[in-house]
N, C-alpha and C positions, 0 to 999 in steps of 0.2 A: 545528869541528863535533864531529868525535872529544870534544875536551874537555867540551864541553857535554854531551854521552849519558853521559858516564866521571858527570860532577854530575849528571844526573838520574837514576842507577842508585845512587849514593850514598845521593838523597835519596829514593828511593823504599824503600832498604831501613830507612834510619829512619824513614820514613814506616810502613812495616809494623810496626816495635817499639814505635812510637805505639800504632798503631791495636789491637793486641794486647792494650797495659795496659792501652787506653780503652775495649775492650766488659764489662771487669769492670765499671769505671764506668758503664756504658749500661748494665749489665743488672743492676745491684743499683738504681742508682736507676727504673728503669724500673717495678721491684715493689714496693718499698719506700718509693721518694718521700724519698731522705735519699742523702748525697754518703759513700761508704767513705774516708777519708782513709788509713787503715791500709793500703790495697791499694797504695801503692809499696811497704812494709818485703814483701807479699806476693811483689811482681816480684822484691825483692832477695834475700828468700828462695829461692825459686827458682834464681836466678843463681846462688848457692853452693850447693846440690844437686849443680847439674848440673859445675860444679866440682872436688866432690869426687869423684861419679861418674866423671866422664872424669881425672880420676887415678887413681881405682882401677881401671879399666878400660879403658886405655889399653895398659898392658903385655902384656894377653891379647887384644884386640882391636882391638889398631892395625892390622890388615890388614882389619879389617874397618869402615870408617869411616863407613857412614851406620847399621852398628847397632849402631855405639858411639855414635855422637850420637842414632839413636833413643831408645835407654835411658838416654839422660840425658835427654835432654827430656822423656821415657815419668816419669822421675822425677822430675824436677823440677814438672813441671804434677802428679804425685799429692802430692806433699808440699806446696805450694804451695796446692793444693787445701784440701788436709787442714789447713794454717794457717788458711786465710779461714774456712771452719767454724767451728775452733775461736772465732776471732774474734766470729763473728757470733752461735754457742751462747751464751758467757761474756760478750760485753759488749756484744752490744745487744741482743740476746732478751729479758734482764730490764727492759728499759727500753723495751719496745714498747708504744703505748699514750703514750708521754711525751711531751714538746715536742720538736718539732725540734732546740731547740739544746740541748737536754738530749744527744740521739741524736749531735748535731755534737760535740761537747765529748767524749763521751766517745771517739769516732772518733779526736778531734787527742790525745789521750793515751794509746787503744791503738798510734799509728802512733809516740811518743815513748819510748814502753814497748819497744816491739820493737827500734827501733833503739838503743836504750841496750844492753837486752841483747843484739844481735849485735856491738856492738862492746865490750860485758865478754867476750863466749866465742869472738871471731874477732881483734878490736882492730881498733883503725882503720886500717891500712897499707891502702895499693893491691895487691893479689895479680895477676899475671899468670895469666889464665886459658889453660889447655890447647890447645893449637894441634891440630888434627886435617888430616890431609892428605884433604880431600874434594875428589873430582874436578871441583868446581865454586865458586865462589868465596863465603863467608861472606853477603856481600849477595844472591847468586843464593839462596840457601840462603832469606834471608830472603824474599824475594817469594814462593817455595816454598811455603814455612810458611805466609804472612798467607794466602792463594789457596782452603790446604785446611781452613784452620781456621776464617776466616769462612764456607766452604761447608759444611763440616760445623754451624757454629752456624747457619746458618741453614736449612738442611735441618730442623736438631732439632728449632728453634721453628720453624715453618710447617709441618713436616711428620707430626708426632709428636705422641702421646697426652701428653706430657711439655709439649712446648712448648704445649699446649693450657690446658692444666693453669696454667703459667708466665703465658699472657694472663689468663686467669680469676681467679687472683690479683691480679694487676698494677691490672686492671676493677676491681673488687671483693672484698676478703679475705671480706667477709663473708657474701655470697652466694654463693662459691665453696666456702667450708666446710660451707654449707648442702645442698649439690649433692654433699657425698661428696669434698670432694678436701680435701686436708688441708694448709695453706699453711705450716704449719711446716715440712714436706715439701720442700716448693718450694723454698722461701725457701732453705734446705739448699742443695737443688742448685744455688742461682741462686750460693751462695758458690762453692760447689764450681768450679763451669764460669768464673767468674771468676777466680779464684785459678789451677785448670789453666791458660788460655791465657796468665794473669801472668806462669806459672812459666816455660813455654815462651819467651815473649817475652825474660825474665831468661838463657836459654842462647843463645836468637839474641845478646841482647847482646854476653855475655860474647867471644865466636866473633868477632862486629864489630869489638868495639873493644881486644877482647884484656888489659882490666883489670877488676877488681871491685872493691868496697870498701862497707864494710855503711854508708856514707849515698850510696850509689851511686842510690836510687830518686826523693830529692824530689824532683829537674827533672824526670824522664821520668814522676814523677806527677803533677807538677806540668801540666806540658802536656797529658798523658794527660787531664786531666780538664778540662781546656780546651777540650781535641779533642772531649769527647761531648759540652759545650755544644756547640757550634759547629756540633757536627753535628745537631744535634735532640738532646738529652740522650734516652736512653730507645729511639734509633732503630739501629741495628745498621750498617743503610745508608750513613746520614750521619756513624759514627763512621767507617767504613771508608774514607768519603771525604775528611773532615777528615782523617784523621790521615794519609791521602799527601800530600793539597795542604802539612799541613805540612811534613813532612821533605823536599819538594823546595822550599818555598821556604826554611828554613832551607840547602840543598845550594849554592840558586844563591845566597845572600846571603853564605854565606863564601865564595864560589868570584871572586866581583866584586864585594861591598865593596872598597875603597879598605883599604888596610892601617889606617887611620887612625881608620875606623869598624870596622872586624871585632871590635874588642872588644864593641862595642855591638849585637851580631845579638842575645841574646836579647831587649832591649830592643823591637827593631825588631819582630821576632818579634811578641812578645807586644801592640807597638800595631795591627802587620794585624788580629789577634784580635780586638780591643776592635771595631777598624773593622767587621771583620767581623760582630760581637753589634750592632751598634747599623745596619749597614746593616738585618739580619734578625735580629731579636734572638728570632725563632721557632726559629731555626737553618738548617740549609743545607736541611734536609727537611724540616721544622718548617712546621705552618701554624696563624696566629694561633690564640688561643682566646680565645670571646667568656663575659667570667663574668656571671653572672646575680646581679642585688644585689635 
């Protein structure tokens, strides 16, 4: 029994680093109507922020360990931030207005962009990230984080002149610009707050699993963005929920696969998924839409 809670406290805190990458994807396409591929090099970004922070910061604040890991996370989610923007300013801003796969195409070559040059100015080795002596244990740490960060995002949008604004857009850009609110605006902070919980998600990592490496993001974006189908793309709730159910069934599948199949979990993985889009291919909070022809 013991065993079993040790795997679902496992799979619940990769569940949380899911569900982290996956509201950037829920809330860029939510507004935009178009999939960020670039937002893993985003989380991996991140990850090496917080990295080189709790190295520099480590010697002077090793006694003080949740606000040495504050201000790497505080850092990591503003630099992280600060990427996705840039991102979203430089290469899909000039191309709003164009085809989807125009907007797609150039997403899969900002994300090949990034990771080319993190591993020309970092190289590709695996780095051991910073061990911190918190009074609680890295996964604790993660559930922590997923708790305050999807309450604070959903407090913002539901509750705020901001998140109002963010629906209004999301409705309609057009009629929203008409009304005074300015969706470039938005669209801004929707990178912004995307990128922030990326980045944050990128230091929980690091803390988990205690390695980095700059192609460290396509699986966990890879999933990440599996997770916001699955959950109702666009729905905050149903990423939040997807991305636990995954990390504990990825937790119990390598914990009791047979030795034999444990190579094959992401496989397995990724066919629950498929099951799952095709049981409700609306999503887990998704409900149909009927189109008018």
């Amino acid at each position: 029994m013991a065993y079993l809670l040790d795997q679902i406290v496992n799979g619940l805190s990769l569940g949380c680093i899911y569900a982290l990458i996956a509201l950037g994807f829920a809330m860029v396409f939510g507004v935009l109507r178009f999939l960020n591929f670039a937002h893993s090099e985003v989380f991996t970004a991140g990850s090496f922020i917080g990295y080189f922070v709790l190295h520099r910061l480590s010697p002077r604040l090793g006694s003080s360990p949740f606000l040495l890991v504050g201000l790497a996370m505080l850092a990591a989610g503003l630099g992280a931030g600060a990427l996705a923007v840039l991102v979203e300013r430089f290469a899909y801003r000039p191309l709003r207005g164009y085809s989807g796969v125009t907007v797609l195409l150039s997403a899969i070559g900002v994300s090949i962009l990034l990771q080319n040059l993190g591993i020309h100015a970092l190289s590709a080795h695996t780095r051991g990230y910073p061990g911190v002596a918190l009074p609680i244990t890295p996964k604790q740490l993660a559930l922590i984080i997923l708790v305050l960060s999807f309450t604070l995002l959903f407090v913002l949008v539901n509750r705020t002149p901001i998140g109002t604004q963010m629906k209004a857009v999301a409705e309609d850009r057009r009629t929203a610009q008409l009304m005074g609110i300015d969706p470039a605006r938005v669209i801004a902070l929707v990178f912004f707050l995307g990128g922030f919980f990326a980045g944050i998600a990128g230091v929980v990592w690091g803390l988990v699993y205690g390695a980095i490496h700059p192609q460290m993001g396509f699986y966990p974006g890879l999933k990440a963005f599996i997770i916001a189908v699955v959950g109702s793309i666009g729905s905050l709730t149903g990423t939040f929920l997807a991305g636990v159910c995954l990390g504990v069934a990825e937790s119990l599948l390598s914990a009791y696969l047979p030795s034999t199949l444990s190579a094959y979990r992401d496989p397995i993985v990724f066919t629950l998924l498929i099951a799952a889009l095709v049981w409700k291919p609306s999503g887990i909070l998704g409900k149909p839409t009927i189109v008018k022809v």
